[in-house]
N, CA, C and O atoms as a Tripos MOL2 file, in Angstrom:
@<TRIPOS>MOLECULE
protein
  280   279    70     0     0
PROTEIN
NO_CHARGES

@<TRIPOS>ATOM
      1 N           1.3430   37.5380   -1.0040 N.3       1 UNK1
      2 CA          1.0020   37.6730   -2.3990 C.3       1 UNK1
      3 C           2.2280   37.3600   -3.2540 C.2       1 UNK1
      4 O           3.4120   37.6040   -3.0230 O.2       1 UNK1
      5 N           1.7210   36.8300   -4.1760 N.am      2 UNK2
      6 CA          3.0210   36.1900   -5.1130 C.3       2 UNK2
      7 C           3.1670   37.0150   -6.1930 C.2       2 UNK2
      8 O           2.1580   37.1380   -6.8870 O.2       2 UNK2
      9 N           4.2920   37.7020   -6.5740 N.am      3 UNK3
     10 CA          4.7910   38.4800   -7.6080 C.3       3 UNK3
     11 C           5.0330   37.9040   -9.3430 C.2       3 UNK3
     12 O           5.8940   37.0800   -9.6510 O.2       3 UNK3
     13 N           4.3800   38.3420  -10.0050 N.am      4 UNK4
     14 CA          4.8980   37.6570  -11.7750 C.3       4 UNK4
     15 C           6.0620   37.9200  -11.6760 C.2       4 UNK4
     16 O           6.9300   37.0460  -11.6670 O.2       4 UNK4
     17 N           6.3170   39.2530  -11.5750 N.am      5 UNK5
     18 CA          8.2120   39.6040  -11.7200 C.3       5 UNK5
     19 C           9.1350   38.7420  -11.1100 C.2       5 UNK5
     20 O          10.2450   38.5770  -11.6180 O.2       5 UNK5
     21 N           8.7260   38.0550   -9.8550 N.am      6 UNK6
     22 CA          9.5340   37.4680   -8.9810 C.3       6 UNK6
     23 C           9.7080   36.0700   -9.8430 C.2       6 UNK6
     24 O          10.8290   35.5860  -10.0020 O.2       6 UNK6
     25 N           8.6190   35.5060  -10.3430 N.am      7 UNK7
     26 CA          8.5560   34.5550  -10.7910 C.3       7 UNK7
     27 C           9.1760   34.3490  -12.4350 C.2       7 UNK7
     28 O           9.7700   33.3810  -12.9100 O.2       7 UNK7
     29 N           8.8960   35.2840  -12.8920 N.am      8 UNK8
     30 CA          9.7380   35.3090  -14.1090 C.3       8 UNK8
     31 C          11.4250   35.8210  -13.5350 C.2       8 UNK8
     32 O          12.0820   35.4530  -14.5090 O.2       8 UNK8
     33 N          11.8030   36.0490  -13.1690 N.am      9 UNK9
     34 CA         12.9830   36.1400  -12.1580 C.3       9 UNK9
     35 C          13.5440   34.8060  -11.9860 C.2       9 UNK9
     36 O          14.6180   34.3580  -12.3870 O.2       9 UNK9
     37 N          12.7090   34.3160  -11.3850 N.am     10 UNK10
     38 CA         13.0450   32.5590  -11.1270 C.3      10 UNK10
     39 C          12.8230   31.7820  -12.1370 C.2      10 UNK10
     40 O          13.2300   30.6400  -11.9260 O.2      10 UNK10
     41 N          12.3010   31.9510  -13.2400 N.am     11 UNK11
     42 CA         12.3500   31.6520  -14.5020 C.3      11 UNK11
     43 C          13.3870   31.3190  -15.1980 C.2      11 UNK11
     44 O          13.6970   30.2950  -15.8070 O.2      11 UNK11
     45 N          14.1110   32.7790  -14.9480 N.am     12 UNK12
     46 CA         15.3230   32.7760  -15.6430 C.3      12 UNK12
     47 C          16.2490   32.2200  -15.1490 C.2      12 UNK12
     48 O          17.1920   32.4810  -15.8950 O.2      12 UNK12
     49 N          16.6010   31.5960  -14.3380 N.am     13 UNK13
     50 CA         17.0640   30.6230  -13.4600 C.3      13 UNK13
     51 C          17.4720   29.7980  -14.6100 C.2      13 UNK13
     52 O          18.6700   29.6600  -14.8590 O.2      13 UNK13
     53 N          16.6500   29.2940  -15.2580 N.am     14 UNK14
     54 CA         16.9710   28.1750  -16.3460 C.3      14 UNK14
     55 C          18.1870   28.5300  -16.9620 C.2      14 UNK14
     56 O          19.0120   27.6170  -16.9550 O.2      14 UNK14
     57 N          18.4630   29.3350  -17.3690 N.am     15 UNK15
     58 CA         19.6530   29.5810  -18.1950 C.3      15 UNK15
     59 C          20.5010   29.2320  -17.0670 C.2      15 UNK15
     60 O          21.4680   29.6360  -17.7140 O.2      15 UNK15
     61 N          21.0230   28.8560  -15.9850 N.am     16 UNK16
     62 CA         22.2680   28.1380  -15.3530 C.3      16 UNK16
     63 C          21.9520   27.1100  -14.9710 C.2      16 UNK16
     64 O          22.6780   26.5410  -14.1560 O.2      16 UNK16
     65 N          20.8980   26.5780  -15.3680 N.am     17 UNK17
     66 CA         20.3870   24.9490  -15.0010 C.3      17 UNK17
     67 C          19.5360   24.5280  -14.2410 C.2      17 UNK17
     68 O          19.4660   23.3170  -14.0290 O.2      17 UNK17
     69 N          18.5550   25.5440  -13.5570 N.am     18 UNK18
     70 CA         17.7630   25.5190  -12.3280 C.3      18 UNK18
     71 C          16.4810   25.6630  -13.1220 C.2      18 UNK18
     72 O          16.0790   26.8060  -13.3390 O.2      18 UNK18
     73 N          15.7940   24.6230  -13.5800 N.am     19 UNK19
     74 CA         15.1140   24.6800  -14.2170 C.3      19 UNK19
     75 C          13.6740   24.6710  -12.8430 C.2      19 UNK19
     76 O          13.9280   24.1940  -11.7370 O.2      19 UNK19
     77 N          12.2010   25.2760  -13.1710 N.am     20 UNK20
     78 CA         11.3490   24.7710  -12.7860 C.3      20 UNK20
     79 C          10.8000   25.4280  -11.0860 C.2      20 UNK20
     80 O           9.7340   25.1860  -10.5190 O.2      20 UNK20
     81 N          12.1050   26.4150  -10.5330 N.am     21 UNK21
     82 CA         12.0270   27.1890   -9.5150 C.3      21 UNK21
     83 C          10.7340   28.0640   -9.3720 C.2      21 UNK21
     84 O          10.1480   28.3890   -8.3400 O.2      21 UNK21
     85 N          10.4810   28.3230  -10.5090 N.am     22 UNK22
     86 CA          9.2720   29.4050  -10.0790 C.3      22 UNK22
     87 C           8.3340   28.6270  -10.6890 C.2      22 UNK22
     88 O           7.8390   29.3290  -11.5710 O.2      22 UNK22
     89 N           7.8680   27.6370  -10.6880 N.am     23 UNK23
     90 CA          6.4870   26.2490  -10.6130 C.3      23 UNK23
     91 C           6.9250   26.0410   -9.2590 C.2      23 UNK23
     92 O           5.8730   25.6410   -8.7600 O.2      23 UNK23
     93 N           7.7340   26.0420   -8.3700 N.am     24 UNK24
     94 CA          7.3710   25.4670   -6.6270 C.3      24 UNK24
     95 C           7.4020   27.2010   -6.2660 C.2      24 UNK24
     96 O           6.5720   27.2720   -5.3590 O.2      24 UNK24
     97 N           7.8280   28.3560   -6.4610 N.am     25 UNK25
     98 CA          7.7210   29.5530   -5.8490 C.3      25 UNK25
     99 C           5.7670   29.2370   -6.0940 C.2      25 UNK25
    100 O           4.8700   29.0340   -5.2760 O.2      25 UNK25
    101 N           5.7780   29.3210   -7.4030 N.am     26 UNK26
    102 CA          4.2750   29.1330   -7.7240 C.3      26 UNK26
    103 C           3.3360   28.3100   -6.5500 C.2      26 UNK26
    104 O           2.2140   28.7150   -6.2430 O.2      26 UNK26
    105 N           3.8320   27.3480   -6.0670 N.am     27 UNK27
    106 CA          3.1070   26.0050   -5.0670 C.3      27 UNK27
    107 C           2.8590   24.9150   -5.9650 C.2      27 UNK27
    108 O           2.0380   24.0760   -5.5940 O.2      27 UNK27
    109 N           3.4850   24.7540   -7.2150 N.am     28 UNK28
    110 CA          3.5160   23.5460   -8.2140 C.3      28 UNK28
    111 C           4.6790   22.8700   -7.8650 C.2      28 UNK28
    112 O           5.6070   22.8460   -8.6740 O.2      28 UNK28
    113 N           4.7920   22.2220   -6.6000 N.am     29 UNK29
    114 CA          5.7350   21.1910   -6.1360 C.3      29 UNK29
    115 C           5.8190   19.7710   -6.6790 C.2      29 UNK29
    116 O           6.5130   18.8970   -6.1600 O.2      29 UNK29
    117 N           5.4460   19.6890   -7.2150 N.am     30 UNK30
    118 CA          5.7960   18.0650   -8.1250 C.3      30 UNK30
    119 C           6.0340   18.9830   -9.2840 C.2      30 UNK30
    120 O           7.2200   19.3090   -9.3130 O.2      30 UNK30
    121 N           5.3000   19.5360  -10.2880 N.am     31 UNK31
    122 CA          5.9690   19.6720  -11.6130 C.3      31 UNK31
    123 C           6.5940   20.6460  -11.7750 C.2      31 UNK31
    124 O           6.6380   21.1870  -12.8800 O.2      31 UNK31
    125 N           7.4520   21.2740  -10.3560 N.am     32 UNK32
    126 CA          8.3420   22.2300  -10.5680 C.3      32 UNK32
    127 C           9.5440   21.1660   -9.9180 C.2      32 UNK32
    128 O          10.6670   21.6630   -9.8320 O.2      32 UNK32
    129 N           9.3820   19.7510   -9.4600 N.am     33 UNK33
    130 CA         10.3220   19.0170   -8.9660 C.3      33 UNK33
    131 C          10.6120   18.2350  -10.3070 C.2      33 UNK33
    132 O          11.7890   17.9850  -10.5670 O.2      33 UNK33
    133 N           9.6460   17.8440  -11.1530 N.am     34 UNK34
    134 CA          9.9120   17.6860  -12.3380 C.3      34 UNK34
    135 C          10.7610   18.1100  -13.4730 C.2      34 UNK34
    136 O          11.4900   17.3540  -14.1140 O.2      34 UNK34
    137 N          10.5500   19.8720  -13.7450 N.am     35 UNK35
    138 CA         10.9940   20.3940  -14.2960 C.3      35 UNK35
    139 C          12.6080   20.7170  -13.8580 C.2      35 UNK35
    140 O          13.4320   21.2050  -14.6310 O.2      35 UNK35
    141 N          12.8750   20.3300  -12.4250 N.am     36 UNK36
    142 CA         14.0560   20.5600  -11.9400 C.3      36 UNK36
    143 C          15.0380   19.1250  -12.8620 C.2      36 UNK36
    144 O          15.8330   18.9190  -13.7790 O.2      36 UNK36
    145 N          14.4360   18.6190  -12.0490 N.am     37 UNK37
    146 CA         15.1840   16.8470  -12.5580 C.3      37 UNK37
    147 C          15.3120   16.3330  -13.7350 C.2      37 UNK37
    148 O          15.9730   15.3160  -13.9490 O.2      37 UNK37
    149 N          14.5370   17.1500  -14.8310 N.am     38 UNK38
    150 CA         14.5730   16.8420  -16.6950 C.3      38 UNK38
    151 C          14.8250   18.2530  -17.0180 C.2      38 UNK38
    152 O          14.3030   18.7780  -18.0010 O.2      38 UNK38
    153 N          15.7490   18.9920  -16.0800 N.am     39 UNK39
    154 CA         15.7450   20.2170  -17.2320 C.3      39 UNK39
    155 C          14.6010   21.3330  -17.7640 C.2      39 UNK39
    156 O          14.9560   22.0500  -18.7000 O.2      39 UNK39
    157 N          13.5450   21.4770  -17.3390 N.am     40 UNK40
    158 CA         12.0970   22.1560  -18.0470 C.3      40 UNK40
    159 C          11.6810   21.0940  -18.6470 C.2      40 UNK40
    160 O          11.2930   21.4050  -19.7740 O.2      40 UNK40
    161 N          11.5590   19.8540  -18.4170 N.am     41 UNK41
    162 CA         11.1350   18.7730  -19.5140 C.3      41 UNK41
    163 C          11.7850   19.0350  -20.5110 C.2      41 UNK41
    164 O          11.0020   19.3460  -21.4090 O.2      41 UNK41
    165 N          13.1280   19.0890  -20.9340 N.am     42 UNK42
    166 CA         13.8010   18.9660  -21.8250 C.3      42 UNK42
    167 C          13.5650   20.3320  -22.7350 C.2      42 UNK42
    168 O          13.1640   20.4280  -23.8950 O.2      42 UNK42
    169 N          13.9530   21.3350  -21.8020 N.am     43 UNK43
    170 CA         13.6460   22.7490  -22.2310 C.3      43 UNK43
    171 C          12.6550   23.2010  -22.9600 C.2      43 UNK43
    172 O          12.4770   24.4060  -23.1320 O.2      43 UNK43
    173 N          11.5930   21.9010  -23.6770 N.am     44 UNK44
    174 CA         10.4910   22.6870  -24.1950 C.3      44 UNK44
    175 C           9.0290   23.0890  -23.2030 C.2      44 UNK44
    176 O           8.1310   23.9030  -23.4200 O.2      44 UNK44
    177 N           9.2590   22.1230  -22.0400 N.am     45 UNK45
    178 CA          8.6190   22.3710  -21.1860 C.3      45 UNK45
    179 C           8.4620   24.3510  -20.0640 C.2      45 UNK45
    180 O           7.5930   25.1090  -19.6310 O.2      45 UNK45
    181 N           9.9220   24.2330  -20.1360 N.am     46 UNK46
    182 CA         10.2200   26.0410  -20.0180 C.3      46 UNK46
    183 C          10.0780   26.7300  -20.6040 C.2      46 UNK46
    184 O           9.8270   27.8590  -20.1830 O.2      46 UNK46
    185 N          10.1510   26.4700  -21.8070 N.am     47 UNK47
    186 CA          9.5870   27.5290  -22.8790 C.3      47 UNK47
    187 C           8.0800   27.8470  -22.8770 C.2      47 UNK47
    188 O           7.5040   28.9200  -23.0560 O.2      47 UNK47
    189 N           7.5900   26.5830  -22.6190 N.am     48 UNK48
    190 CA          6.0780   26.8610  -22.8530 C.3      48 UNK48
    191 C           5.5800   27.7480  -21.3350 C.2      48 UNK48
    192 O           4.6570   28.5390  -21.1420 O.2      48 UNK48
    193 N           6.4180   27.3210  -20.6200 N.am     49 UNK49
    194 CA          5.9260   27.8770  -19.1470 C.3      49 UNK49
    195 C           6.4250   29.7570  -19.0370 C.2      49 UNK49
    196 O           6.1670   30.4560  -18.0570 O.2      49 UNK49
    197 N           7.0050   30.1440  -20.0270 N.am     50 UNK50
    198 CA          7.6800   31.5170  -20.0570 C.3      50 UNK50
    199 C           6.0960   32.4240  -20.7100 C.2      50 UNK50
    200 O           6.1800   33.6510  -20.6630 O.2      50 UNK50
    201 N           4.6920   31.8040  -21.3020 N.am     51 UNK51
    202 CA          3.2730   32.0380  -21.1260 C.3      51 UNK51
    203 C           2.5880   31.8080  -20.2110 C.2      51 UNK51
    204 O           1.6660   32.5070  -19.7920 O.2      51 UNK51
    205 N           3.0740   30.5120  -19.6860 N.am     52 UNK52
    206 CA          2.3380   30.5860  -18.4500 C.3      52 UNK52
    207 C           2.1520   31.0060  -17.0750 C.2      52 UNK52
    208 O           1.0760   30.9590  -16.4800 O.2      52 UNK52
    209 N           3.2830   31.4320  -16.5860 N.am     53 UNK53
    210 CA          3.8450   32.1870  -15.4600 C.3      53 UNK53
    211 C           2.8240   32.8920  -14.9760 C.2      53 UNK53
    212 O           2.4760   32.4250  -13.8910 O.2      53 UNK53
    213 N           1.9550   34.1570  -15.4290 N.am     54 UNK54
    214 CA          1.1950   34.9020  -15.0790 C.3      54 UNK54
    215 C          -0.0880   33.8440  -14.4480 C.2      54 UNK54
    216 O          -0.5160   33.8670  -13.2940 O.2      54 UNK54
    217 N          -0.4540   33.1130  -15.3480 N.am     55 UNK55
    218 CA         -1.9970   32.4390  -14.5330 C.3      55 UNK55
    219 C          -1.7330   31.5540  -13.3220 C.2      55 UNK55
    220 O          -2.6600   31.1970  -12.5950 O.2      55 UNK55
    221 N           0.0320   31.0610  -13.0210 N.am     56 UNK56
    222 CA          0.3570   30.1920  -12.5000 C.3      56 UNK56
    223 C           0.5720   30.8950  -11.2180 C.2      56 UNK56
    224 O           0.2880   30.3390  -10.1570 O.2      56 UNK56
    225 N           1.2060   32.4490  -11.2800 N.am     57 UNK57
    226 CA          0.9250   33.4920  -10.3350 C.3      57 UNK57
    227 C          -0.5650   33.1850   -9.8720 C.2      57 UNK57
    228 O          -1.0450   32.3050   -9.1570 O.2      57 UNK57
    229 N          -1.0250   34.1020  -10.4630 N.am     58 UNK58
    230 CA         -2.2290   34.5720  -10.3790 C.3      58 UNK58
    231 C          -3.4200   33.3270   -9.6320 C.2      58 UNK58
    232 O          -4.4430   33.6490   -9.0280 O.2      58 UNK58
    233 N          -3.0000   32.0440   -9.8500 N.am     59 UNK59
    234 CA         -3.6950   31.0570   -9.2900 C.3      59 UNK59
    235 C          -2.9610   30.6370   -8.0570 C.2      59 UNK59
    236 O          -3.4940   29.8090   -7.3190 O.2      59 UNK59
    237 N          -1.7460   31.1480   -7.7560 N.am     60 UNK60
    238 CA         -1.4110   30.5720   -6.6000 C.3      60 UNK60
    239 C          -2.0530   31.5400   -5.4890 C.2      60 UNK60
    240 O          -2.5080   31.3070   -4.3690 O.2      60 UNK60
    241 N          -1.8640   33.1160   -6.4940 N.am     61 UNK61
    242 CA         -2.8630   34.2030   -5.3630 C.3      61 UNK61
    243 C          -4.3350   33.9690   -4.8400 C.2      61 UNK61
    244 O          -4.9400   34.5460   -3.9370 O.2      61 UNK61
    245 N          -4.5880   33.3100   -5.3840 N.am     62 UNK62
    246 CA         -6.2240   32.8420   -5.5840 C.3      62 UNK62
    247 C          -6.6880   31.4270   -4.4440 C.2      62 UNK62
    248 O          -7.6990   31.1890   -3.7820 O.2      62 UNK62
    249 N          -5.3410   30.6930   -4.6520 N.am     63 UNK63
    250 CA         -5.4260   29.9080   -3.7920 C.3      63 UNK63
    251 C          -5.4160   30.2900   -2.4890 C.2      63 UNK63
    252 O          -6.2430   29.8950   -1.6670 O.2      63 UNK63
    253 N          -4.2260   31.2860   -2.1820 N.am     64 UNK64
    254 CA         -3.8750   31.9680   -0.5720 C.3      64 UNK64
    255 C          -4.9510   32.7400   -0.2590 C.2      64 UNK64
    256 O          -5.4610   32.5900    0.8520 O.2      64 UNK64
    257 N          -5.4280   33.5990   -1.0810 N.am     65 UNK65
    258 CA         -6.9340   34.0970   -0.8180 C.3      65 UNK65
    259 C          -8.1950   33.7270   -0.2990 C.2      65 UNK65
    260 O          -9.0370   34.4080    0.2870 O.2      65 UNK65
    261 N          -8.1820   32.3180   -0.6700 N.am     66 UNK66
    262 CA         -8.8400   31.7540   -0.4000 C.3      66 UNK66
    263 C          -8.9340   31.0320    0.5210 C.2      66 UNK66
    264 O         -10.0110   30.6210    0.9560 O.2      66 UNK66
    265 N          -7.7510   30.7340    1.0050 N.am     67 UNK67
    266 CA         -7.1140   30.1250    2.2850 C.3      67 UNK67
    267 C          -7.4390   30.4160    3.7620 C.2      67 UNK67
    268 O          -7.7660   29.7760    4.7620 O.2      67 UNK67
    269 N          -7.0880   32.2200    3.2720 N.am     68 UNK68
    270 CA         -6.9010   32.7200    4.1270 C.3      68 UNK68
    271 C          -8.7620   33.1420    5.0670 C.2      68 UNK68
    272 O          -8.9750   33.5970    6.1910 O.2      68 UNK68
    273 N          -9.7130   32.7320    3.9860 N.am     69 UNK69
    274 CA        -10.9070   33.2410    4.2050 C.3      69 UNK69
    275 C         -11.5700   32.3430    5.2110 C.2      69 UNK69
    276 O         -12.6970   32.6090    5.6290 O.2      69 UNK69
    277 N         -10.7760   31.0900    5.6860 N.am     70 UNK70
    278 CA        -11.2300   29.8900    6.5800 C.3      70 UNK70
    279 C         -11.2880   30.9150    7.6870 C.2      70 UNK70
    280 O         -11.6260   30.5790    8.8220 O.2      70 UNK70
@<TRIPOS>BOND
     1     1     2 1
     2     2     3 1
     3     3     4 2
     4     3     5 am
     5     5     6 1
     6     6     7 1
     7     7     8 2
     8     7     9 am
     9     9    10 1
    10    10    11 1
    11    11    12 2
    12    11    13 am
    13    13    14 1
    14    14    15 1
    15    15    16 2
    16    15    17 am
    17    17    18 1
    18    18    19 1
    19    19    20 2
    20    19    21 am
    21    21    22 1
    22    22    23 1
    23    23    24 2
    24    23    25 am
    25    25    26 1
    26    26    27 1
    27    27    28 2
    28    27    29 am
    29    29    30 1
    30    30    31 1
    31    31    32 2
    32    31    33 am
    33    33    34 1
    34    34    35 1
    35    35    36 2
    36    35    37 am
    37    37    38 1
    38    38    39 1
    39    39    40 2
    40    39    41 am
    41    41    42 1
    42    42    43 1
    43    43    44 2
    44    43    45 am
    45    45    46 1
    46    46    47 1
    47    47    48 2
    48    47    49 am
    49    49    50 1
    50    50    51 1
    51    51    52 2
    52    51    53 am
    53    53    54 1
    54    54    55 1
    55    55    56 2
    56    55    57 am
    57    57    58 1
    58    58    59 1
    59    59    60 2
    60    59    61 am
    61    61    62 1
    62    62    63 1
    63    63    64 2
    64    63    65 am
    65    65    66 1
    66    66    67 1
    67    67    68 2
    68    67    69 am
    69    69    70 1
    70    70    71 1
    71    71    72 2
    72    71    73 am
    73    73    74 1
    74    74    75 1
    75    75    76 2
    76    75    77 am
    77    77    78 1
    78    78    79 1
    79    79    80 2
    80    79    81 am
    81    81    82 1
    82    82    83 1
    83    83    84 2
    84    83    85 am
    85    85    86 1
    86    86    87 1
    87    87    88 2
    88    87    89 am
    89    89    90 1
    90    90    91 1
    91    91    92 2
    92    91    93 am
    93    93    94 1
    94    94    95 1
    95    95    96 2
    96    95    97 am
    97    97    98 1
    98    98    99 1
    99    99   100 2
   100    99   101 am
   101   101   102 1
   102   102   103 1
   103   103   104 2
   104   103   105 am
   105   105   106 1
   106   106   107 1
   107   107   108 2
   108   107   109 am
   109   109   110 1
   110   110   111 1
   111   111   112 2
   112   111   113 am
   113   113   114 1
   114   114   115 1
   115   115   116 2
   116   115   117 am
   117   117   118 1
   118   118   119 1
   119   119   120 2
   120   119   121 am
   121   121   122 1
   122   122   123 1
   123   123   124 2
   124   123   125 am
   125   125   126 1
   126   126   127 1
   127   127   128 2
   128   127   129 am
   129   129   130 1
   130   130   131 1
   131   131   132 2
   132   131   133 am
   133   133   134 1
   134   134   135 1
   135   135   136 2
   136   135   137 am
   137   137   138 1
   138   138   139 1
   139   139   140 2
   140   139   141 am
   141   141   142 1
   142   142   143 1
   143   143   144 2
   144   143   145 am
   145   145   146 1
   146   146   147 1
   147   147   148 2
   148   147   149 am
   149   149   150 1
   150   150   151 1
   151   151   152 2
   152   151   153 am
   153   153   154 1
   154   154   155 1
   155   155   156 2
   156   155   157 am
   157   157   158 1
   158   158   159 1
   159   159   160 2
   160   159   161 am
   161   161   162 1
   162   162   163 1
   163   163   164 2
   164   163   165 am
   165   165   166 1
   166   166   167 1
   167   167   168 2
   168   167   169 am
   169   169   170 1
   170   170   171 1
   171   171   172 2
   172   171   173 am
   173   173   174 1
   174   174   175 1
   175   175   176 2
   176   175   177 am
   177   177   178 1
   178   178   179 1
   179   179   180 2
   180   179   181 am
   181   181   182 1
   182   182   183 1
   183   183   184 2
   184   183   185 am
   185   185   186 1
   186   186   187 1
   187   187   188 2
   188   187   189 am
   189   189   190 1
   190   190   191 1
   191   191   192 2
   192   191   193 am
   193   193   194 1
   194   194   195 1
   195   195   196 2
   196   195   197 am
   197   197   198 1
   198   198   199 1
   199   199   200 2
   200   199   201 am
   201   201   202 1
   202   202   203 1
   203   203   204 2
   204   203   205 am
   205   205   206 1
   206   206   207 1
   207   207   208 2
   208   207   209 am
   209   209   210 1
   210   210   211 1
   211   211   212 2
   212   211   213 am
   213   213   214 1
   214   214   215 1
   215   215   216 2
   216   215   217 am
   217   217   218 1
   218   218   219 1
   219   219   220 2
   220   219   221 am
   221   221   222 1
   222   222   223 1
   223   223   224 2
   224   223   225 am
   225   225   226 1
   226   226   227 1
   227   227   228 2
   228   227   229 am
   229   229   230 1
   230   230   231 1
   231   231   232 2
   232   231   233 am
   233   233   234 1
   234   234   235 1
   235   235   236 2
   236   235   237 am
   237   237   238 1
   238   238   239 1
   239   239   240 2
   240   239   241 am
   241   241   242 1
   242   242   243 1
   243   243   244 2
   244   243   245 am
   245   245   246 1
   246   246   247 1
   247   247   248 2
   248   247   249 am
   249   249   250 1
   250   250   251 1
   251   251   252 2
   252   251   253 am
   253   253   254 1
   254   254   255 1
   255   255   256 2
   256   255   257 am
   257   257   258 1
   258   258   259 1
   259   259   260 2
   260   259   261 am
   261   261   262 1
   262   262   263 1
   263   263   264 2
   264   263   265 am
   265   265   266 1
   266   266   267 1
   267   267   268 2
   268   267   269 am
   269   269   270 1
   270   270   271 1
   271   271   272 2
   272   271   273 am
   273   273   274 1
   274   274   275 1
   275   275   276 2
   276   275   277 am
   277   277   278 1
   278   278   279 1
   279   279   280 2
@<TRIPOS>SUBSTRUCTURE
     1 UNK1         2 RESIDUE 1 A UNK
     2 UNK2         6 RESIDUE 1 A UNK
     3 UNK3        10 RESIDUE 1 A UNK
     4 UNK4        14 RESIDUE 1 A UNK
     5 UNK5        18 RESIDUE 1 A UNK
     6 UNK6        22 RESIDUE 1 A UNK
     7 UNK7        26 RESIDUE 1 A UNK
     8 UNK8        30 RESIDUE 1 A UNK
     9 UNK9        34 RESIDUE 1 A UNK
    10 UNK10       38 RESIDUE 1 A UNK
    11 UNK11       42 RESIDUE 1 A UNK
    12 UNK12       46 RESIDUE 1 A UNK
    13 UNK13       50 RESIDUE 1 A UNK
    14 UNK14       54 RESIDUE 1 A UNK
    15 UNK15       58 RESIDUE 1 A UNK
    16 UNK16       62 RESIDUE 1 A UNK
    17 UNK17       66 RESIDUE 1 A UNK
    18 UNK18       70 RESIDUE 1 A UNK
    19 UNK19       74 RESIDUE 1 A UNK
    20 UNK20       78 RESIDUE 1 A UNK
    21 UNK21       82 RESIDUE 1 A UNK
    22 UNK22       86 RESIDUE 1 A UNK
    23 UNK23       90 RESIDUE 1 A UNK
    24 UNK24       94 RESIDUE 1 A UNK
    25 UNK25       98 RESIDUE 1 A UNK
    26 UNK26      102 RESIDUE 1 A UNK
    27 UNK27      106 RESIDUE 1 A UNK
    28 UNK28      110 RESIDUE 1 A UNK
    29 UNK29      114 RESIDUE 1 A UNK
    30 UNK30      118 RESIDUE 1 A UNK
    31 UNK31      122 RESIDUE 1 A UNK
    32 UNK32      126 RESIDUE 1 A UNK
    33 UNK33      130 RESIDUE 1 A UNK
    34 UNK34      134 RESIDUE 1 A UNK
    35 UNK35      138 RESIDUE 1 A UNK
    36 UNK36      142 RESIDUE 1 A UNK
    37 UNK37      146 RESIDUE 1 A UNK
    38 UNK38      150 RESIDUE 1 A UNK
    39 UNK39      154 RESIDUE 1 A UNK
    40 UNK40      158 RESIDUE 1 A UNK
    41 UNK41      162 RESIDUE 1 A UNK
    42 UNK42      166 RESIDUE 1 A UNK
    43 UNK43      170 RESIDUE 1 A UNK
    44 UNK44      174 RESIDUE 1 A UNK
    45 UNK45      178 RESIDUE 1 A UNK
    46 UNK46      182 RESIDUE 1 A UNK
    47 UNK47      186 RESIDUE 1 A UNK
    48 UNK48      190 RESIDUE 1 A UNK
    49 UNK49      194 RESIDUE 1 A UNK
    50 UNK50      198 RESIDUE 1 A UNK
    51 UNK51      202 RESIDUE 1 A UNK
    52 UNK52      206 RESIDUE 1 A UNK
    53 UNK53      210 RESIDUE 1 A UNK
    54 UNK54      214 RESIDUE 1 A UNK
    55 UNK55      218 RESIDUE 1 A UNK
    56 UNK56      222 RESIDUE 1 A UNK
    57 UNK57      226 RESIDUE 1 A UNK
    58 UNK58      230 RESIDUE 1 A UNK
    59 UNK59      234 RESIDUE 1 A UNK
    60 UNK60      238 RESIDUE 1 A UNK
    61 UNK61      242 RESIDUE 1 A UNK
    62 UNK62      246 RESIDUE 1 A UNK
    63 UNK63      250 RESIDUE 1 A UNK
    64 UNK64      254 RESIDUE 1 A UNK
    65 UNK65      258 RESIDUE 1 A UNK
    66 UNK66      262 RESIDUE 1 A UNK
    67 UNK67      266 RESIDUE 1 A UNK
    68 UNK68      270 RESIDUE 1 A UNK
    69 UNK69      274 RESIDUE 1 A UNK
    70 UNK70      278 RESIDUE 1 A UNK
């Protein structure tokens, strides 16, 4: 199970340049490889993602849940 806290944790990452860590903690591996390589998309992209965090959780839980039901 994937944690919001953990992920806003890795969030904050951005402030030393690690932009986009908690979009691949999330399982958003391209646009957390994105957000690595432009910065958050040019930091407005992180900003906007500091709302989105919770559904981005919450859908990765949803995914493993679901996974796991095979």
């Amino acid at each position: 199970m994937k944690s919001t806290v953990v992920a806003y944790l890795l969030w904050c990452l951005a402030f030393v340049g690690l932009c986009g860590i908690h979009r691949i903690y999330a399982g958003k591996w391209v646009s957390g490889l994105i957000w690595l390589f432009t910065l958050g998309l040019f930091t407005f992209g992180q900003f906007i993602d500091l709302f989105l965090v919770p559904g981005m959780v919450r859908e990765a839980n949803l995914r493993t849940q679901l996974a796991g039901r095979h």
